[in-house]
C-alpha positions in Angstrom: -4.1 -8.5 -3.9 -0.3 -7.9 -4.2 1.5 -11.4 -2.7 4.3 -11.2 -0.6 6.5 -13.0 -3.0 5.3 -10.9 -5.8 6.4 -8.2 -3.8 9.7 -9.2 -2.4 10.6 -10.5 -5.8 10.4 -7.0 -6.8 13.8 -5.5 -4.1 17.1 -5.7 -5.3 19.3 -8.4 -4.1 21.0 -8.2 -1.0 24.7 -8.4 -1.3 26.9 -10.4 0.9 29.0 -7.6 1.0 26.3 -5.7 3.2 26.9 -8.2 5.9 30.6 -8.1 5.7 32.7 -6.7 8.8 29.2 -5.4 10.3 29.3 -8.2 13.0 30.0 -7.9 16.7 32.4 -10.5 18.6 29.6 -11.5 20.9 25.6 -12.1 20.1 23.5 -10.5 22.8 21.7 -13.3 23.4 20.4 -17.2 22.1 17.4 -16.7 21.5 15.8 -14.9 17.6 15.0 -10.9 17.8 10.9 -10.8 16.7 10.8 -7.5 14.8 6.8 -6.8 14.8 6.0 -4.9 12.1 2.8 -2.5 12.4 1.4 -3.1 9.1 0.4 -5.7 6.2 2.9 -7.6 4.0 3.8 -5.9 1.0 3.8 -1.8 2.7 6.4 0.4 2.9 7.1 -0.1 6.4 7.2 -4.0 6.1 9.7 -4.2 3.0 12.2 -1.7 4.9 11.6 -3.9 8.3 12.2 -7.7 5.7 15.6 -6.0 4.0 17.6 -4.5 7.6 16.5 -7.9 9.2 19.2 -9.9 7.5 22.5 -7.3 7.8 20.9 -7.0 11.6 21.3 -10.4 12.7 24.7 -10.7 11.2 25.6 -7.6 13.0 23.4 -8.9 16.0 24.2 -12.4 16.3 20.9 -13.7 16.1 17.9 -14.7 12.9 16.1 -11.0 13.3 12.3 -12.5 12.5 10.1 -10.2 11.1 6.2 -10.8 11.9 3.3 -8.7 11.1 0.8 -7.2 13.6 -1.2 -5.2 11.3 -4.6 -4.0 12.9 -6.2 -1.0 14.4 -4.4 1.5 12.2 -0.7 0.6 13.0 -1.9 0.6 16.9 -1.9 -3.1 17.3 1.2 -3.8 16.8 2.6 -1.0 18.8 0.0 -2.5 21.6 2.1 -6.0 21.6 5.3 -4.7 21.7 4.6 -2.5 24.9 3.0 -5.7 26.3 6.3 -7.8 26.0 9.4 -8.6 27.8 11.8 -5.6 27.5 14.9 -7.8 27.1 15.4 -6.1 23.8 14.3 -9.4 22.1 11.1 -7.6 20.7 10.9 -4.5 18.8 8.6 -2.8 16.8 9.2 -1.5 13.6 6.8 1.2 12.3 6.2 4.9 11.3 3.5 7.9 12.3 0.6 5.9 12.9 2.1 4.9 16.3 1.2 8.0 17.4 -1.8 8.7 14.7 -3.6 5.8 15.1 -4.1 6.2 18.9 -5.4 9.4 18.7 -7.7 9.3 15.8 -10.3 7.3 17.7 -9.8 3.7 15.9 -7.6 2.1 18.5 -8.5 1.7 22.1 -5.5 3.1 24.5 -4.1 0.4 25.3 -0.4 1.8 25.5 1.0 5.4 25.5 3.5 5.7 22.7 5.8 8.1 24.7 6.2 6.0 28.3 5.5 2.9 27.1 8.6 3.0 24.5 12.5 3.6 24.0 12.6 4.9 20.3 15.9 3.2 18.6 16.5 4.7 15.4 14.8 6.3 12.3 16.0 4.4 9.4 14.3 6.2 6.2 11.3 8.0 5.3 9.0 8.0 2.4 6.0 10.1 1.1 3.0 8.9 -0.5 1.5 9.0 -4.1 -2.3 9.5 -5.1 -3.8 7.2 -7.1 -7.2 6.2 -8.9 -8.0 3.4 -11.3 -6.5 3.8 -14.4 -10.2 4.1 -15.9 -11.1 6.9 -13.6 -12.2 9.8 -14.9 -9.7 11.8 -13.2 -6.7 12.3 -15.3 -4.8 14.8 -12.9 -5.0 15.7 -9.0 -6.4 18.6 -10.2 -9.7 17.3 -12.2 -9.6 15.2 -8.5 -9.5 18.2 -6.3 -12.5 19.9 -8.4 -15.1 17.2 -8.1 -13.9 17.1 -4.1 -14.8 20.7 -4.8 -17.9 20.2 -6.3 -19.1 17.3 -4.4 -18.7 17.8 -1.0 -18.4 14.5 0.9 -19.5 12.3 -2.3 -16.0 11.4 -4.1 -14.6 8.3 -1.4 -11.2 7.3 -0.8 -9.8 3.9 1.1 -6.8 3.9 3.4 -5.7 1.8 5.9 -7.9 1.9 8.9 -8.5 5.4 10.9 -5.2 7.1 11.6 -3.4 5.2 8.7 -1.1 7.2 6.9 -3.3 6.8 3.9 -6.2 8.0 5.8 -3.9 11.4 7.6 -2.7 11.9 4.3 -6.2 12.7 2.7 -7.5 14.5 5.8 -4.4 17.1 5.9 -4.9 17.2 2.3 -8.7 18.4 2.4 -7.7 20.8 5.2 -5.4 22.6 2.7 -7.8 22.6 0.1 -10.8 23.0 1.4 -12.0 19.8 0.1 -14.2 16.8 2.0 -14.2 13.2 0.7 -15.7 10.3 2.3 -13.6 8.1 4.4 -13.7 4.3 3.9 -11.2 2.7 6.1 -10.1 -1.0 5.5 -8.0 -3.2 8.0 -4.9 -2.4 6.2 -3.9 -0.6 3.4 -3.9 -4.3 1.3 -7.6 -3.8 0.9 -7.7 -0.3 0.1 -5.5 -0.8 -3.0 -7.2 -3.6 -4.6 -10.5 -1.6 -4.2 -9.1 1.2 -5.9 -7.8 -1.2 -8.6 -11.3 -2.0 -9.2 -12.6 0.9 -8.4 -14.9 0.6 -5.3 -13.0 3.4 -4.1 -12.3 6.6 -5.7 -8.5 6.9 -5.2 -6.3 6.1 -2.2 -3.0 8.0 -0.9 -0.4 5.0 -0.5 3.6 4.5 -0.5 5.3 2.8 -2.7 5.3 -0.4 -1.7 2.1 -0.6 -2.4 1.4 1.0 -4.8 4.4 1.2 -7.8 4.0 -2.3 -9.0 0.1 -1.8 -9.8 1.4 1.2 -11.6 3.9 0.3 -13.6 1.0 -2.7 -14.8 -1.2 0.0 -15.3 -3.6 -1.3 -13.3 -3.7 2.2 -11.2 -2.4 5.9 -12.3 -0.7 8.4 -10.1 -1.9 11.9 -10.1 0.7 12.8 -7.8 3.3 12.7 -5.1 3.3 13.6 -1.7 7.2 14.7 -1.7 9.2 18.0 -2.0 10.9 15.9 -5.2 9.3 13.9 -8.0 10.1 9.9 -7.7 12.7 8.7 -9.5 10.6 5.6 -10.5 7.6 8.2 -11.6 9.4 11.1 -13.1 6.1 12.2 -15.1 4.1 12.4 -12.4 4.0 15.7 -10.2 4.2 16.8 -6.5 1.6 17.9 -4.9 2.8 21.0 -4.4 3.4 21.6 -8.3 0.0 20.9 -8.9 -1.0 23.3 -6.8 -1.0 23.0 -3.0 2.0 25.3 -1.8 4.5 23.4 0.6 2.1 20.6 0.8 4.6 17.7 1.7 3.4 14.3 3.8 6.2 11.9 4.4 5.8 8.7 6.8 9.2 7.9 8.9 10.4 4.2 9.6 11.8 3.8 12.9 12.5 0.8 15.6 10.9 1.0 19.2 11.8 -1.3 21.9 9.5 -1.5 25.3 10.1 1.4 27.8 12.0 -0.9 30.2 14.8 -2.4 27.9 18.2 -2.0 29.0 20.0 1.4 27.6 23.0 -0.8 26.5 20.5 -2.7 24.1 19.1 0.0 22.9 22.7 1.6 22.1 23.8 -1.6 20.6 20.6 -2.3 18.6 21.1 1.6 17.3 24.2 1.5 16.2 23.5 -2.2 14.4 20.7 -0.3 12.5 22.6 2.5 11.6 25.3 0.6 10.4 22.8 -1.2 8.1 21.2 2.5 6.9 24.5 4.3 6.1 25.2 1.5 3.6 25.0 1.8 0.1 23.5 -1.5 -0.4 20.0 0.5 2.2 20.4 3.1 0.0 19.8 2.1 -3.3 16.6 0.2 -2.0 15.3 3.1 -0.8 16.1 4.8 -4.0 14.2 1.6 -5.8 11.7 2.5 -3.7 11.2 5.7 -3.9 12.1 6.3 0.0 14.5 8.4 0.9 17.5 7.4 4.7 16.7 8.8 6.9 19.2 8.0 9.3 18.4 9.3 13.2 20.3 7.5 16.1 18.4 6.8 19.2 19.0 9.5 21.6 18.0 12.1 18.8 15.3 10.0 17.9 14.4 9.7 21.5 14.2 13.4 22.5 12.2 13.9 19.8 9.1 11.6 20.4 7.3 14.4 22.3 7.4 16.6 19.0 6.0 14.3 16.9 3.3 13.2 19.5 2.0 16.6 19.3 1.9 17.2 15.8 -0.1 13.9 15.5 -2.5 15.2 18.6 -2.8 18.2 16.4 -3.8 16.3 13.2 -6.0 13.9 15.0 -8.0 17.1 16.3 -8.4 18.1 12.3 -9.9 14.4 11.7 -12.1 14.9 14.5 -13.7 18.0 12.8 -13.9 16.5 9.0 
């Protein structure tokens, strides 16, 4: 189990400096900003929601509070956020598995990611690494792929729930190689890692959050990377694509969401707060500490664009349906 201290202990510091001339002559309101976050403690998605929280609410005016909702594949805390007051006091912080989750059969529809939601901005985006236990008999992703290959539905993996990113990862990756594993999905990706660690599980496909501590303890090994690039903080370990699946590339963005009905001048102002915090250098070298990447995209963009990326998560839904 990785500890949230453990893990937080592990970010650079955040400078004062970040905070400096980023805030606004008025706070929008009194009352705190709850920033749900639609995963465990310790992912990807929760340390990028824990470091803009603090330059936010000195840009804000208010304590930004961050809170996890993890559950149902990311879908649960999407399903709070559309439930609450749109007074721009409650946002939702999280990545593909808003639309993934829904439609992968886990979660119950309980909110439609397109008209229940004002997307805010896309902060940064990060791929995913393979890993085993560092006793595993698998010493590359290709020895991996081959007994996939040779044992049809026998090798398992963990992941997150059903339409985690761990669990989309593995499924598109079987599509391109013609591979089948068996699916164990855990009620967040915490789980999933410390079975691999002991090796319940096979491997698991996880970001960096979660994973790069156990590795660098070798207490898990990489096989590879779901990115165009090899990680800075892994510069042994391969792509996916350089071991042998052509353009294969997942990547999982981090955006806010704020309920359908919040006001358009929140959402501007809350947009523009976030990408003040993103285009700073202090954002950037934690994402390159963590092997995430900004990925800066300002809410009308980021808006118009939801439709897109609902399909192409209908369409990967439709592939886990026929796994």
């Amino acid at each position: 189990m990785i500890s949230r201290r453990h893990f937080l202990h592990t970010l650079p510091a955040l400078p004062a400096a970040l905070a400096s001339g980023m805030t606004l002559a008025k706070p929008i309101a009194k009352k705190p900003i709850h920033l749900m976050v639609a995963a465990a403690a310790g992912t990807t998605v929760d340390a990028a929601a824990r470091f803009v929280a603090e330059p936010l609410s000195n840009i804000v005016g208010v304590p930004v509070v961050v809170e996890n909702r993890p559950g149902a594949g990311g879908a649960l805390g999407s399903a709070v956020v559309a439930r609450a007051p749109a007074d721009g006091h409650t946002l939702l912080m999280t990545g593909v598995t808003h639309f993934a989750a829904l439609y992968s059969g886990e979660a119950a529809a309980t909110y439609d990611p397109l008209a229940d939601f004002k997307g805010i901005a896309r902060v940064c985006s990060a791929a995913l690494a393979v890993v085993v236990p560092t006793n595993s008999p698998y010493k590359t992703f290709a020895d991996l792929l081959a007994a996939m290959k040779a044992n049809p539905g026998e090798i398992n993996y963990g992941s997150g729930g059903v339409g985690s990113t761990s669990h989309l990862c593995t499924v598109i990756m079987n599509d391109r190689t013609g591979t089948t594993a068996k699916h164990i999905p855990y009620k967040g990706n915490t789980q999933a890692v410390t079975d691999t660690v002991a090796g319940i599980v096979a491997f698991t496909c996880q970001g960096s959050g979660g994973v790069l501590p156990l590795i660098k303890a070798d207490r898990l090994r990489a096989l590879a990377v779901t990115s165009r690039k090899r990680w800075e903080a892994l510069p042994d370990v391969p792509t996916a694509i350089e071991s042998g699946i052509p353009d294969f590339e997942v990547a999982s963005w981090m955006g806010a969401f704020a309920p359908a009905k919040t006001p358009d001048a929140m959402i501007a102002l809350l947009s523009d707060g976030l990408a003040k915090v993103a285009r700073s250098p202090e954002f950037k070298a934690f994402c390159d500490n963590q092997s995430m990447y900004v990925e800066l995209v300002e809410h009308r963009e980021f808006q118009a664009g939801m439709p897109e990326e609902d399909a192409h998560w209908r369409h990967v839904a439709e592939l886990i349906k026929r796994a």
